[in-house]
VOFI-297078 format. One record per residue (C-alpha): x, y, z; residue number from 1; residue in three letters. Coordinates in steps of 0.02 Angstrom, whole numbers, plus 32768, in hexadecimal, padded with zeros to 4 digits. Layout:
REM VOFI-297078
east: X&north: Y&up: Z&i: NUM&aa: ALA .
...
END
This chain:
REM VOFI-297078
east: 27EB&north: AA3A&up: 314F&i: 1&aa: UNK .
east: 2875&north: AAC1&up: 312D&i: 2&aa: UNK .
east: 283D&north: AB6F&up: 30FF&i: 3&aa: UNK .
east: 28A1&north: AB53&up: 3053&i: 4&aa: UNK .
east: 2832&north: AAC0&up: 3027&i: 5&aa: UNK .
east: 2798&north: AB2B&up: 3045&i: 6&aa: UNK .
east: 27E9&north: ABC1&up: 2FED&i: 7&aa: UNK .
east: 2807&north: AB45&up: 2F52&i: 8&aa: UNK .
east: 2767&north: AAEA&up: 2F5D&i: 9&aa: UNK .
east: 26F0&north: AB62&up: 2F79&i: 10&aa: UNK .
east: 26F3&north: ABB0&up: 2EDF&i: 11&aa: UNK .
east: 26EA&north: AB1E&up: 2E8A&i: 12&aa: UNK .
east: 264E&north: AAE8&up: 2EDA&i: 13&aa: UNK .
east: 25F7&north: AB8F&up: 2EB6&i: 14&aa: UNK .
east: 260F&north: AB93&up: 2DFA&i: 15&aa: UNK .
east: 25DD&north: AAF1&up: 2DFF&i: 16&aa: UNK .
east: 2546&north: AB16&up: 2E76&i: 17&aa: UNK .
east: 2533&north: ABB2&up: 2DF1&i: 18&aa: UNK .
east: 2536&north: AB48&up: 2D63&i: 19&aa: UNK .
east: 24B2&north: AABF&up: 2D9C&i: 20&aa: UNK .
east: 244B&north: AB5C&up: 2DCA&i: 21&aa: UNK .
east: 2450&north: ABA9&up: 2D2F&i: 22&aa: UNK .
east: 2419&north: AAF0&up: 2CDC&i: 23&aa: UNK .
east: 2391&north: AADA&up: 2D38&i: 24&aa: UNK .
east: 235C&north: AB82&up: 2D09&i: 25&aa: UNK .
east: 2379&north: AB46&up: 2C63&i: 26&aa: UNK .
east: 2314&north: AAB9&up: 2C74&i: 27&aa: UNK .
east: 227E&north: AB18&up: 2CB6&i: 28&aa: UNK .
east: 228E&north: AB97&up: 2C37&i: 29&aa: UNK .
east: 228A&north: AB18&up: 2BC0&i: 30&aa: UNK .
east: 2203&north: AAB9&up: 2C1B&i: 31&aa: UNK .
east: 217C&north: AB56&up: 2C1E&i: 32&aa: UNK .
east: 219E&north: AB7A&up: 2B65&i: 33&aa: UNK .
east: 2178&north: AAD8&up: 2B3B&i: 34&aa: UNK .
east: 20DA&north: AAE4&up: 2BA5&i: 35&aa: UNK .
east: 20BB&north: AB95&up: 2B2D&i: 36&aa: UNK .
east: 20D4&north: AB22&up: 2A81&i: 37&aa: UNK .
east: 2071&north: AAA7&up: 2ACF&i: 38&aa: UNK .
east: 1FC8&north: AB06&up: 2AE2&i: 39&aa: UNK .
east: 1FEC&north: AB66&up: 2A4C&i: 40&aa: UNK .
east: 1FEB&north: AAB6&up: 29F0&i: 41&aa: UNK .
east: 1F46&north: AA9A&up: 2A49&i: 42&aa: UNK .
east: 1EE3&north: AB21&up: 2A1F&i: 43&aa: UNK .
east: 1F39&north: AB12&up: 2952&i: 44&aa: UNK .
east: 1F07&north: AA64&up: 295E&i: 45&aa: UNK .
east: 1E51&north: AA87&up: 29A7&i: 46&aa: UNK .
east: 1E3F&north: AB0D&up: 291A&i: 47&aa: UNK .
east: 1E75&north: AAA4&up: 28A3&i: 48&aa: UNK .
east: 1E01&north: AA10&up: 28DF&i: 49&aa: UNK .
east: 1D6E&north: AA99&up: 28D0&i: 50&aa: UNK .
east: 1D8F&north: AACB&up: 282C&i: 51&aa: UNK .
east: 1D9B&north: AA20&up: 27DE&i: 52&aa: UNK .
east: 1CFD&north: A9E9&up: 2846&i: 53&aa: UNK .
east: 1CB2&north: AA83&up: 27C3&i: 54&aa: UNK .
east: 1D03&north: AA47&up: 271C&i: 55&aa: UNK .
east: 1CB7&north: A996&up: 2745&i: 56&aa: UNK .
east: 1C09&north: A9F0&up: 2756&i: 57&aa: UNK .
east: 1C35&north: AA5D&up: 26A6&i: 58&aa: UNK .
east: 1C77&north: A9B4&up: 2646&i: 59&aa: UNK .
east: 1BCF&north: A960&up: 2696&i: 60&aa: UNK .
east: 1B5D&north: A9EB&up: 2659&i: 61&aa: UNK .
east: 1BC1&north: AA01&up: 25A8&i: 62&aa: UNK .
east: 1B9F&north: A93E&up: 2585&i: 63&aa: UNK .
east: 1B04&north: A94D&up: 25A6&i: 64&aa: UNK .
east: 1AD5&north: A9DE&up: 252F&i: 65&aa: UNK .
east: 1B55&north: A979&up: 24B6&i: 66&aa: UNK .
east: 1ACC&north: A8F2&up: 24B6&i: 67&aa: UNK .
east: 1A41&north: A962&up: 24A9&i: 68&aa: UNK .
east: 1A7A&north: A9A8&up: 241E&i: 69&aa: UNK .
east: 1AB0&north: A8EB&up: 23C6&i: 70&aa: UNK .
east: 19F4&north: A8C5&up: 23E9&i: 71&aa: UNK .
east: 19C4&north: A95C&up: 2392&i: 72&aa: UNK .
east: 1A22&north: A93C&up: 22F6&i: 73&aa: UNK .
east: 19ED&north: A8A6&up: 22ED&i: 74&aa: UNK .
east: 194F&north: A8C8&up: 2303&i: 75&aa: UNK .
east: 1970&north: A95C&up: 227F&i: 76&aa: UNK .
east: 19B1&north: A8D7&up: 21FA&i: 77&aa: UNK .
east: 1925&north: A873&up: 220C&i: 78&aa: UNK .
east: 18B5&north: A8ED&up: 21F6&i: 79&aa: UNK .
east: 192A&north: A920&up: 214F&i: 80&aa: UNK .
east: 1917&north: A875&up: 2110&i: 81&aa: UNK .
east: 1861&north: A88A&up: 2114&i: 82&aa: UNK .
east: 184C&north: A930&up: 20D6&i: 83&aa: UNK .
east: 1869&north: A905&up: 2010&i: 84&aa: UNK .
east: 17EE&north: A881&up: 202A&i: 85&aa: UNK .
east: 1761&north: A900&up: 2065&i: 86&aa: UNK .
east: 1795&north: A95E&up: 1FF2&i: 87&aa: UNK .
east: 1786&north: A8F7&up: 1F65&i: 88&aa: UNK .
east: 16DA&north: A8D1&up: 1FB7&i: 89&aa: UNK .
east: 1689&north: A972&up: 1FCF&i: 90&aa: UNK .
east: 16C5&north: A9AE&up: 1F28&i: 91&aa: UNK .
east: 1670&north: A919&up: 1EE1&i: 92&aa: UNK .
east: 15D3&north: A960&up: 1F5C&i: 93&aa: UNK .
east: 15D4&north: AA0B&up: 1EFD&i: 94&aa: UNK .
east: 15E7&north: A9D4&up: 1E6D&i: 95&aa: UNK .
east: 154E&north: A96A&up: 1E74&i: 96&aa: UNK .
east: 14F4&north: AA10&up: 1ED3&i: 97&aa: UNK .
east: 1525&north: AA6B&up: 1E34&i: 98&aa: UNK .
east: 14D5&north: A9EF&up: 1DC8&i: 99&aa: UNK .
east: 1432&north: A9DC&up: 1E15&i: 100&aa: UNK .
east: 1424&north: AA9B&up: 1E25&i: 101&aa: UNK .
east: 145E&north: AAC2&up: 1D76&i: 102&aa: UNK .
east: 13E5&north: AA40&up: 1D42&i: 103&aa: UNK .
east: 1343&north: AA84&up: 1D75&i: 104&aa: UNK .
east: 1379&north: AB37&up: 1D38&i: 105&aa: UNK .
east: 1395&north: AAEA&up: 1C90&i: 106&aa: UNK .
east: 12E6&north: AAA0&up: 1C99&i: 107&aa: UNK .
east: 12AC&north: AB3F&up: 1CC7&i: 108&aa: UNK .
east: 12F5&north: AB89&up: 1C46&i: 109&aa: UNK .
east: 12C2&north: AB04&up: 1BC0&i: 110&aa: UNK .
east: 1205&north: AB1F&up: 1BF3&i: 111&aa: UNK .
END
């Protein structure tokens, strides 16, 4: 090989030598940032999975006090339907009470 074909070659083959070097720098750049995103998307996503394991708990425990309170309504309006109906009934009681106990007084009185 002639010293001119070195002299012409040679830098050729180190910017290319430079240039692959500096791409596979590149690459593992790239490569450990990736890695960085990667567990960062690991622990978001293991935060994330812990936090909606706790809403399911919260929407478990709020439909269940949703259906204690239903059952106490209900049990409220039932208890509503039956109140004019003891009502009607005791005032019926009192006013037979009043009767029997104005009665006697009147006989009392009459005597």
């Amino acid at each position: 090989m002639s010293q001119h074909r070195l002299d012409v070659e040679l830098p050729i083959l180190q910017s290319e030598h430079e240039r692959r070097m500096m791409s596979m720098q590149m690459m593992t750049n790239s490569k450990s940032d990736a890695m960085e995103r990667y567990k960062e998307l690991i622990q978001a996503n293991s935060s994330y999975r812990i936090r909606h394991s706790q809403l399911l708990r919260e929407q478990a425990q709020l439909k269940n006090k949703i259906q204690i309170l239903l059952n106490e309504k209900r049990e409220q309006l039932v208890e509503q339907t039956e109140l004019p109906a003891s009502s009607v009934e005791a005032k019926r009681l009192c006013q037979e009470a009043g009767m029997n106990i104005c009665v006697p007084s009147a006989k009392q009185q009459q005597v």
